[in-house]
C-alpha positions as CSV (number, residue, x, y, z in Angstrom):
1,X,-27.8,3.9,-14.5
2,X,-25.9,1.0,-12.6
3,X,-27.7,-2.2,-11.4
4,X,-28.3,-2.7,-7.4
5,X,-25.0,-3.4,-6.4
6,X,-26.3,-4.7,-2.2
7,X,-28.9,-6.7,-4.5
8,X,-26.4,-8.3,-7.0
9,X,-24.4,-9.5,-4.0
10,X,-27.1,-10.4,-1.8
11,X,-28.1,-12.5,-4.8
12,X,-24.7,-14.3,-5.8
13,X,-24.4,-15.4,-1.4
14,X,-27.9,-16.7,-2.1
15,X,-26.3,-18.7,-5.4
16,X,-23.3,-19.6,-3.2
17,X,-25.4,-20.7,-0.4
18,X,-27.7,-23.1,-2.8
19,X,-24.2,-24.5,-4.5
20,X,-23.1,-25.0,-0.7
21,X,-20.1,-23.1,-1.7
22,X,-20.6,-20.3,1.3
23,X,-17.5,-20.4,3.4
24,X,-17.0,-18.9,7.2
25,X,-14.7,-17.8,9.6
26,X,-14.2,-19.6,12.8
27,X,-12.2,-17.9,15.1
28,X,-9.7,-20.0,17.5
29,X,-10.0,-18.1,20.8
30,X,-6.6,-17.3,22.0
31,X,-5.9,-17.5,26.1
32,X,-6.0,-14.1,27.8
33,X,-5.9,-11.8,24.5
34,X,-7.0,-8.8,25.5
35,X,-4.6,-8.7,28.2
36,X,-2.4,-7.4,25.7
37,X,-4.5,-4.0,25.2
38,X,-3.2,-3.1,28.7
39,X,0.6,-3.1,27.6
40,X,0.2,-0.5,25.0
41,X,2.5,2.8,25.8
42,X,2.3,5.7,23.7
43,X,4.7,8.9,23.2
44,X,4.4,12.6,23.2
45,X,7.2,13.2,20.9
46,X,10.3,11.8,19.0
47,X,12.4,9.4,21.1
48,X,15.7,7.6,20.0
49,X,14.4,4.8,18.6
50,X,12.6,6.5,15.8
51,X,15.7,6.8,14.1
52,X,16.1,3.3,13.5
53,X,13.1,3.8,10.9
54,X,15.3,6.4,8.6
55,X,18.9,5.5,9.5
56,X,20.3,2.2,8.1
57,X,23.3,0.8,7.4
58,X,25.3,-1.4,4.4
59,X,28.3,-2.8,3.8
60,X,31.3,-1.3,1.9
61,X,30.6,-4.0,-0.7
62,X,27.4,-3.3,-1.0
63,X,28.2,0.5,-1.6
64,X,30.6,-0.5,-3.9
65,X,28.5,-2.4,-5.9
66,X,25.7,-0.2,-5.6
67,X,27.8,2.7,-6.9
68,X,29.2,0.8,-10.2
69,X,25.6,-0.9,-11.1
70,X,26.8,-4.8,-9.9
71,X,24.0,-7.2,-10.1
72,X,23.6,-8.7,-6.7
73,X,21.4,-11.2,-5.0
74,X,21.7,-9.5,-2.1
75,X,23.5,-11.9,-0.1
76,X,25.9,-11.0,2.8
77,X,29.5,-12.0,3.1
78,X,29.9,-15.1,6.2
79,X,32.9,-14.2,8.4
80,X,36.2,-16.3,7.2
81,X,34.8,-16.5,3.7
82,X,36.7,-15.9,0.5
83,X,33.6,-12.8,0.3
84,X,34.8,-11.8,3.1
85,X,38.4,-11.7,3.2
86,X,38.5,-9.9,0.1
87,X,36.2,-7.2,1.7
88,X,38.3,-6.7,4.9
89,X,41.8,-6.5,2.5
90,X,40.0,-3.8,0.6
91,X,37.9,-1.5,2.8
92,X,38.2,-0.1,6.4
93,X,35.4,-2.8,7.3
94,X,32.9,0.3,9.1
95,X,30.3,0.2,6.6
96,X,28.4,3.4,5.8
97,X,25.7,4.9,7.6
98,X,22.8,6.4,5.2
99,X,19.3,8.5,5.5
100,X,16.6,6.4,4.2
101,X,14.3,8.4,2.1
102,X,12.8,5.7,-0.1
103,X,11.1,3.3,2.0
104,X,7.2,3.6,3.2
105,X,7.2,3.4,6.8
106,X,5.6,6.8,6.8
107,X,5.0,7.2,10.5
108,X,8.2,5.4,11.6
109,X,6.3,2.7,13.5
110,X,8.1,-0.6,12.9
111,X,10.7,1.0,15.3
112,X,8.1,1.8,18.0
113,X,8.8,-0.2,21.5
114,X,5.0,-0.9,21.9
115,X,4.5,-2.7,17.9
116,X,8.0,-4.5,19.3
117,X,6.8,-5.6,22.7
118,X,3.1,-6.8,21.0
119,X,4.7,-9.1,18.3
120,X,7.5,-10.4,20.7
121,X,5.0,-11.1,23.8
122,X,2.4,-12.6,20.6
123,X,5.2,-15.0,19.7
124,X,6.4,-16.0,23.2
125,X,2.9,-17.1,24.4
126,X,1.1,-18.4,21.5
127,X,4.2,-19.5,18.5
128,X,3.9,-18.0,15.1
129,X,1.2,-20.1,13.5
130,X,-1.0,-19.5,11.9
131,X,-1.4,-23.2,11.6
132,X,-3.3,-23.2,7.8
133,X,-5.3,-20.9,6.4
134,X,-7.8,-18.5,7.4
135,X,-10.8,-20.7,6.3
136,X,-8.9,-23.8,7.9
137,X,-7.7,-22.9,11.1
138,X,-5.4,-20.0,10.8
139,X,-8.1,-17.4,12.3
140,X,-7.9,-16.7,15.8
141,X,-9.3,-13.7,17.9
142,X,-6.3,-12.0,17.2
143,X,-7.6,-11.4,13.7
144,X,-11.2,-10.6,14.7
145,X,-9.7,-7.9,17.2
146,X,-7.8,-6.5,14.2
147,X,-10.3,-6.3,11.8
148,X,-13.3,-5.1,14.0
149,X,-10.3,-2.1,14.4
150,X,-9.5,-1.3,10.9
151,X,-13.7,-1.3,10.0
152,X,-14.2,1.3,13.2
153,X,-11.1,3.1,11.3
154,X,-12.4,3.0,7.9
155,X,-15.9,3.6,9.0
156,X,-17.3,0.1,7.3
157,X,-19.6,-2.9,8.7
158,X,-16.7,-5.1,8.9
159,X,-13.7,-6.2,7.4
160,X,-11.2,-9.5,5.9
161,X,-7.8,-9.7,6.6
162,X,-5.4,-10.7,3.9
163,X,-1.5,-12.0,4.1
164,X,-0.5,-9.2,2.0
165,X,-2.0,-6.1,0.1
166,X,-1.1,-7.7,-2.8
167,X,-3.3,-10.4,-2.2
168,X,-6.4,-8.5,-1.2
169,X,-6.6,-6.2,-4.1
170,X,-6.5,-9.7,-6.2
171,X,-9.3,-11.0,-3.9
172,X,-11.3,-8.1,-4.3
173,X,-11.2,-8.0,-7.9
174,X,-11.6,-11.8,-8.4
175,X,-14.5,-11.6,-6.6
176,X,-16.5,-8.7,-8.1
177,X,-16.0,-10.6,-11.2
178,X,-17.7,-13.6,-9.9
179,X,-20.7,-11.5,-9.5
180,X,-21.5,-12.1,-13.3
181,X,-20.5,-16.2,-13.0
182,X,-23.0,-16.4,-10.0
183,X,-25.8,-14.4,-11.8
184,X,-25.5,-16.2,-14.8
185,X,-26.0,-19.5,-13.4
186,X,-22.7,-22.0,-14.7
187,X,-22.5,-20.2,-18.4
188,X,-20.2,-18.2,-19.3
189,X,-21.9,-14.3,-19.1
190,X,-22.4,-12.8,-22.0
191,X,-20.7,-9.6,-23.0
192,X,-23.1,-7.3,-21.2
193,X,-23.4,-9.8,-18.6
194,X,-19.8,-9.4,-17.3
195,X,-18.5,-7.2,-14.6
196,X,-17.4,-3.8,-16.7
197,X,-14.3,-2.4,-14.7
198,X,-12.9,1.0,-15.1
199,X,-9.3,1.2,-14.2
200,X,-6.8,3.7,-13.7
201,X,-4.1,3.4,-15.9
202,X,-1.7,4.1,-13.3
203,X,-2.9,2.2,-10.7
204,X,-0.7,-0.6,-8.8
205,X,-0.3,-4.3,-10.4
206,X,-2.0,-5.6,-8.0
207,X,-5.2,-4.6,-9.4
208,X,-4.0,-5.0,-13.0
209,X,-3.1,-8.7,-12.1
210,X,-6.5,-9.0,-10.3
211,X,-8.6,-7.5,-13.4
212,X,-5.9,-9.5,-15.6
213,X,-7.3,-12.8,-14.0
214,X,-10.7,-12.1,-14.1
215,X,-10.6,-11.4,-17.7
216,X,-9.2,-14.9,-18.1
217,X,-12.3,-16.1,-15.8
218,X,-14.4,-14.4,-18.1
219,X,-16.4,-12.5,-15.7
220,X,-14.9,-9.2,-16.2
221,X,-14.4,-6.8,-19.1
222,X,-11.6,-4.4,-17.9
223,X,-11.9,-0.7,-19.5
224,X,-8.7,1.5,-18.5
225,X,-9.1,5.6,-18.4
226,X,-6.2,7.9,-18.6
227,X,-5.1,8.9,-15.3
228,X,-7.1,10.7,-13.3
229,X,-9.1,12.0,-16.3
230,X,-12.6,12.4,-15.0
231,X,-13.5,13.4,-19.2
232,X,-12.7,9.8,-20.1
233,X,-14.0,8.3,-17.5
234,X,-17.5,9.7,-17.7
235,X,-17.1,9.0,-21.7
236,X,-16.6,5.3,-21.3
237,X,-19.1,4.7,-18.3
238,X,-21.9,6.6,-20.8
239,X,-20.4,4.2,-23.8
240,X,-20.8,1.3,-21.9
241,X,-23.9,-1.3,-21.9
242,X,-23.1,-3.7,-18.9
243,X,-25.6,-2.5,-16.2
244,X,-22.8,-3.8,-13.1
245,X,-19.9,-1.4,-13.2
246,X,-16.7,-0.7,-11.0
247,X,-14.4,2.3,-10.9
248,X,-11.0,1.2,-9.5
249,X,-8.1,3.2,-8.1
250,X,-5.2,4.1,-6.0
251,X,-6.4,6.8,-3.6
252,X,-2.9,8.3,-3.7
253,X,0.0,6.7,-6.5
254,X,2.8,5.2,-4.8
255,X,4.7,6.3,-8.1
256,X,3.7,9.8,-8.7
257,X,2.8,10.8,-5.5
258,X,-0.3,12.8,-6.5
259,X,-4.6,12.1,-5.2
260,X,-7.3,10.7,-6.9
261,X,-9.3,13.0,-7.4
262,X,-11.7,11.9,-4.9
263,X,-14.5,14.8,-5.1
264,X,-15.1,14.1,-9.1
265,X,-15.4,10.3,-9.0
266,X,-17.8,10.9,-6.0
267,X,-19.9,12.6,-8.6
268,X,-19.5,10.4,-11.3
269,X,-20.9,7.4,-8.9
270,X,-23.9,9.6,-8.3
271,X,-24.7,9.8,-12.0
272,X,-23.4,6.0,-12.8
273,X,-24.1,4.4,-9.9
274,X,-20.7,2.0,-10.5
275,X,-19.1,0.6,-7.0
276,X,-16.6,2.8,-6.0
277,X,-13.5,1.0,-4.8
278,X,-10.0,2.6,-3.8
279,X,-6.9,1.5,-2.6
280,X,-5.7,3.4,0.2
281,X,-2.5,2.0,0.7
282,X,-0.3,5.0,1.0
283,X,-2.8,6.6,2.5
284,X,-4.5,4.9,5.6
285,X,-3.0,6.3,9.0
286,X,-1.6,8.9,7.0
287,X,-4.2,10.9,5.7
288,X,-7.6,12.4,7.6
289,X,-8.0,14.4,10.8
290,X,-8.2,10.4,12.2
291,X,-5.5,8.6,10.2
292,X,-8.6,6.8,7.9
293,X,-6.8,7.6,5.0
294,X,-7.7,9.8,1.5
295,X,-11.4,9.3,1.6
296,X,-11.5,11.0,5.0
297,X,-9.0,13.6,4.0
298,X,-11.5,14.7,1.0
299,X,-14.6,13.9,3.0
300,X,-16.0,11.0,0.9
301,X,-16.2,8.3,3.0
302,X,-19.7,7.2,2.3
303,X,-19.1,7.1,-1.3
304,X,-16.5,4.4,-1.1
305,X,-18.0,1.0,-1.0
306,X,-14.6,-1.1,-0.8
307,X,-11.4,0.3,0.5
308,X,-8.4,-1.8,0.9
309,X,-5.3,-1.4,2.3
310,X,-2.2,-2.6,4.0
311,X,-0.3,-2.9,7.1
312,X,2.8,-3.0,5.4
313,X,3.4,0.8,4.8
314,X,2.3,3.3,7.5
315,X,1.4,0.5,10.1
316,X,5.2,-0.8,10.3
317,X,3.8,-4.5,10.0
318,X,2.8,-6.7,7.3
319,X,-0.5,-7.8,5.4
320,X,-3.9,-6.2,4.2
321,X,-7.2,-5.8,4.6
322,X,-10.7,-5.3,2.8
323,X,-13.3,-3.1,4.7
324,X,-16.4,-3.2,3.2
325,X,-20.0,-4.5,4.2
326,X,-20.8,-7.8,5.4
327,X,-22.4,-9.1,2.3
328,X,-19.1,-7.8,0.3
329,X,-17.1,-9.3,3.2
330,X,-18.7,-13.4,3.0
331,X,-18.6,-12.9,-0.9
332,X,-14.8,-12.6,-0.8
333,X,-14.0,-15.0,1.5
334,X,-15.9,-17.6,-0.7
335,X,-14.6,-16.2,-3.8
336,X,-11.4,-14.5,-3.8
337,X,-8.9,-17.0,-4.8
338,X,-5.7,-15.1,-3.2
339,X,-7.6,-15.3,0.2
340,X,-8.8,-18.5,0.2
341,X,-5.6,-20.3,-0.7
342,X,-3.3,-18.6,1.1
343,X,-1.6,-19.5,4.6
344,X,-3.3,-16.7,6.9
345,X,-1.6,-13.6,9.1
346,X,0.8,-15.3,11.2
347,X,-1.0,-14.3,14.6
348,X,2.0,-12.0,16.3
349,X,2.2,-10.0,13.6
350,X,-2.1,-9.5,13.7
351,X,-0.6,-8.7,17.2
352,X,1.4,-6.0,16.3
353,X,-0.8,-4.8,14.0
354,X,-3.4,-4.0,16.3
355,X,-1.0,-2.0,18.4
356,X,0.5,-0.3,15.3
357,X,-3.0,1.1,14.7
358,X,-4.0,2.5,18.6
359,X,-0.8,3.7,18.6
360,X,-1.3,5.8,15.1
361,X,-4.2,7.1,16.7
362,X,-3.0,8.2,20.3
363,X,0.7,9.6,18.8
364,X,-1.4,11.9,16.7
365,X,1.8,14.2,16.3
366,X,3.0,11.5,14.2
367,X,0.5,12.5,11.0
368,X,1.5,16.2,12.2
369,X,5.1,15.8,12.1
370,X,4.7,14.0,8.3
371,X,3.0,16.6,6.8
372,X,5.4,19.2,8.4
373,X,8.2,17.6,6.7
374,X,6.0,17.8,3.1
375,X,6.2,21.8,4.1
376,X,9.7,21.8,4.6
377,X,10.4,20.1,1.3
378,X,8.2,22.4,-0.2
379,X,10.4,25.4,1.4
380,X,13.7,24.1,0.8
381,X,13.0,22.8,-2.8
382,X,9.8,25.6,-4.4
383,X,8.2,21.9,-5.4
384,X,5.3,22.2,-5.2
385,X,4.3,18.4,-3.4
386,X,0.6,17.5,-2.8
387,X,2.1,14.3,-0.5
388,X,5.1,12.1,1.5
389,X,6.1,10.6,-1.5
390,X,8.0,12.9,-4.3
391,X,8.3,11.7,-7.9
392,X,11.3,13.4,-9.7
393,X,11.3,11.6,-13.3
394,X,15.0,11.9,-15.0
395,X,14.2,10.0,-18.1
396,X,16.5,7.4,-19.3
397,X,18.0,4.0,-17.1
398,X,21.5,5.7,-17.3
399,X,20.4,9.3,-15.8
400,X,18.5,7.9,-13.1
401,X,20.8,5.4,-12.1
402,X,23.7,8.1,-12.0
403,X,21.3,10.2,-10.0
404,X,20.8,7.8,-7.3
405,X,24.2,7.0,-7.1
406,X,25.4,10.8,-6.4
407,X,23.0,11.0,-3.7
408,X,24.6,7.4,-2.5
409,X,27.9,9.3,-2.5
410,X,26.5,12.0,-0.3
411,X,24.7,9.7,2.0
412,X,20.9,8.7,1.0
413,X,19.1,6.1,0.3
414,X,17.3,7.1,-2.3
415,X,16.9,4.2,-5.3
416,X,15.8,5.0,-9.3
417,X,12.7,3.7,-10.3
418,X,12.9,2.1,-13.6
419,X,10.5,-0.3,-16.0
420,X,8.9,-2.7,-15.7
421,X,7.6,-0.4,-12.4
422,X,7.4,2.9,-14.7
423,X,7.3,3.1,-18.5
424,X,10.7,3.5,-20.4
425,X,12.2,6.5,-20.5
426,X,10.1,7.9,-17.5
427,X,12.3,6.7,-14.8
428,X,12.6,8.6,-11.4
429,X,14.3,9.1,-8.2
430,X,11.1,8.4,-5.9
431,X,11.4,9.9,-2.8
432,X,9.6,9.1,0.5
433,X,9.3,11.4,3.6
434,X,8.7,9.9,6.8
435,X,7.5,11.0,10.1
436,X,10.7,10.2,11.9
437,X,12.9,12.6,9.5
438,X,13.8,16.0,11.2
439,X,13.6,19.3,9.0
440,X,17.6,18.9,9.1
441,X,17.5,15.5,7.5
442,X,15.3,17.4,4.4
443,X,17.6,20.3,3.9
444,X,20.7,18.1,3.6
445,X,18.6,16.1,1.2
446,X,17.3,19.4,-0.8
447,X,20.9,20.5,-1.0
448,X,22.0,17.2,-2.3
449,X,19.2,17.2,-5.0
450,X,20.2,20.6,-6.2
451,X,24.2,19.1,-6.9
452,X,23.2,16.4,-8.0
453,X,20.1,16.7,-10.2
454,X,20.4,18.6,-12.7
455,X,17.6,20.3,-15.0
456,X,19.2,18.5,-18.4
457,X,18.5,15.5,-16.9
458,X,15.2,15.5,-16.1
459,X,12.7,15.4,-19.2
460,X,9.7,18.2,-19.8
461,X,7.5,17.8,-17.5
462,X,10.0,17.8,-14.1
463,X,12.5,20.3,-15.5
464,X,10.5,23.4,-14.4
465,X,10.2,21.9,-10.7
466,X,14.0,21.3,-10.2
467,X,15.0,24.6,-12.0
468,X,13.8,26.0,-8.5
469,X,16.2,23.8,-6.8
């Protein structure tokens, strides 16, 4: 059986505390802020500006380029430039319209005139800031507003906000590792002394960087399972001797598109007690009768003891967040390197934020409309999808690439995945639906799949699924 995680922690704060290494938040009260509650407006249904989410535009060099594989740097062509000339002599200057399916702004929010208005009226009152970081001065109200909302969403005591996802998952993990540092009091913890972390081994590089750095610390000892194999997970937890144990994982993979399987690990922690802790980044907002993500959508909320996420996928905004307890929550923010060193969330964008989330809630036809389009890919395609994001692996560089250039040719923006992001010979198109797309916009890209995409190029293991095409 596990050690007492609440214990463990209660016990490093008290460590911290003595070493007068405890930090805090101070929160820089911000003029009239809740003012800005009153301005949110919510819809009933799709308007025009939801189609700024999947429609975009690029130039007829950057098609060009795209199509024949050119390097770029992605920079844009200044009017009266030699760039530029040579584009205008060459093309009829209109630029092509295309249907994004491979971004993750699942509900179409960043469009959305009330996440707009929040951010722009933020900005024009208060500047960007943040002024330092979060432990300096970089924390207003703002923030506290925001992450008292994400805890009430995630059902948790509380909650940190982080500049990115990124940097919270490397928090987080930095931080359980200082556990075993704290306990054993300025030595180096012995082997069963460390942190043992069980990992995914398809989960995002954020946590492998995290675990990655806490190996260096030597406070963790990281332990990776096949994916989703519940078998091999409950063999190495039995194997293994440390007495403070983690389970880590994506709650839905951004690459494959499938779930953790959320009811089996909830069993496992029952037998192991380890700390249970997901990332729900493709999930929160998305997932659940409320929009609190996978662990609500299988029912296992109270089995999760640290869920992160980010605002930078179905939220329309940018940065994470850590909801957890308030013993987790102090232990991070005197711990977690990426959090403590970084500049903090500007404030308009905690701003926008905090809309983006009532706004999830109250345009509940939003999560509705999403999954709706997962049926209609289903229909059109006999794939048989689990989630908004499709994984169709191709195999080699070359067939992937030529893959996503056909659908280029026919109008989408649909990119190939290739390493380091997968492993060789496993790249994909990766496909993302998004609230905003209409049932039209998925049969054009169905039909375009089943010219394009053909069963000898995809490997084993995808060929049966597009044979249906």
């Amino acid at each position: 059986m596990g050690c007492n995680w609440d214990e463990c922690v209660e016990e490093s704060l008290k460590k911290l505390e003595s070493l007068k290494l405890l930090r805090s938040l101070r929160p820089i009260n911000i003029t009239n802020s809740d003012k800005f509650d009153n301005a949110y407006q919510v819809f009933d249904g799709l308007r025009q500006w939801d189609r700024f989410s999947v429609e975009v535009g690029i130039s007829d060099s950057t098609f060009r380029n795209w199509l024949n594989d050119i390097p770029s740097c992605g920079s844009t062509e200044v009017p009266g430039s030699i760039e530029a000339t040579q584009v205008e002599n060459s093309s009829d200057g209109r630029g092509r319209k295309l249907l994004l399916f491979s971004g993750n702004d699942y509900l179409g929010l960043s469009a959305h005139p009330t996440i707009r208005m929040a951010v722009a009226k933020a900005a024009q009152e208060h500047g960007m800031g943040p002024r330092g970081s979060a432990l300096i001065c970089g924390y207003t109200d703002f923030h506290g507003r925001l992450e008292a909302c994400l805890a009430k969403l995630k059902k948790k005591e509380d909650c940190l906000l982080c500049p990115t996802g990124f940097a919270a998952n490397m928090a987080v993990m930095v931080a359980v590792g200082s556990v075993a540092s704290l306990l054993a009091s300025g030595r180096v913890p012995r082997r069963d002394e460390k942190v043992a972390v069980f990992s995914d081994s398809l989960n995002h590089a954020s946590i492998i960087d995290g675990l990655r750095l806490g190996e260096r610390l030597q406070t963790i000892e990281t332990f990776v399972y096949r994916h989703c194999d519940m078998s091999h997970l409950d063999s190495l937890l039995s194997d293994c001797t440390s007495s403070k144990k983690v389970v880590v994982t994506d709650s839905l993979f951004s690459m494959d598109g499938d779930f953790a399987p959320m009811a089996e690990l909830s069993k496992l922690r029952k037998k192991h007690g380890f700390l249970l802790v997901i990332d729900d980044a493709h999930g929160t907002f998305v997932c659940g009768k409320t929009g609190a993500g996978v662990a609500e959508e299988f029912d296992c909320e109270d089995d999760v003891d640290i869920c992160i996420g980010t605002l930078s996928k179905a939220a329309g905004c940018s940065g994470g967040f850590i909801a957890c307890n308030k013993r987790w929550k102090q232990l991070i923010m005197s711990r977690g390197r990426s959090f403590i060193f970084s500049t903090a969330m500007p404030l308009p964008m905690a701003a926008a934020a905090h809309a983006a989330a009532f706004v999830a809630r109250e345009e509940a036809w939003r999560r509705r409309a999403l999954w709706e389009r997962v049926q209609d890919f289903r229909n059109f395609t006999g794939i048989a999808i689990t989630s908004h994001i499709v994984s169709i692996v191709v195999g080699s560089e070359e067939k992937s690439l030529l893959a996503s250039r056909h659908l280029l040719e026919s109008g989408f923006h649909v990119t190939a995945i290739r390493p380091p992001t997968v492993p060789p010979n496993s790249c994909r198109l990766r496909i993302t639906l998004i609230a905003t797309h209409t049932r039209k916009d998925v049969k054009k890209l169905a039909a375009a799949l089943s010219r394009y995409v053909s069963v000898e190029d995809a490997n084993p293991e995808t060929a049966e699924l597009l044979a249906k095409l």
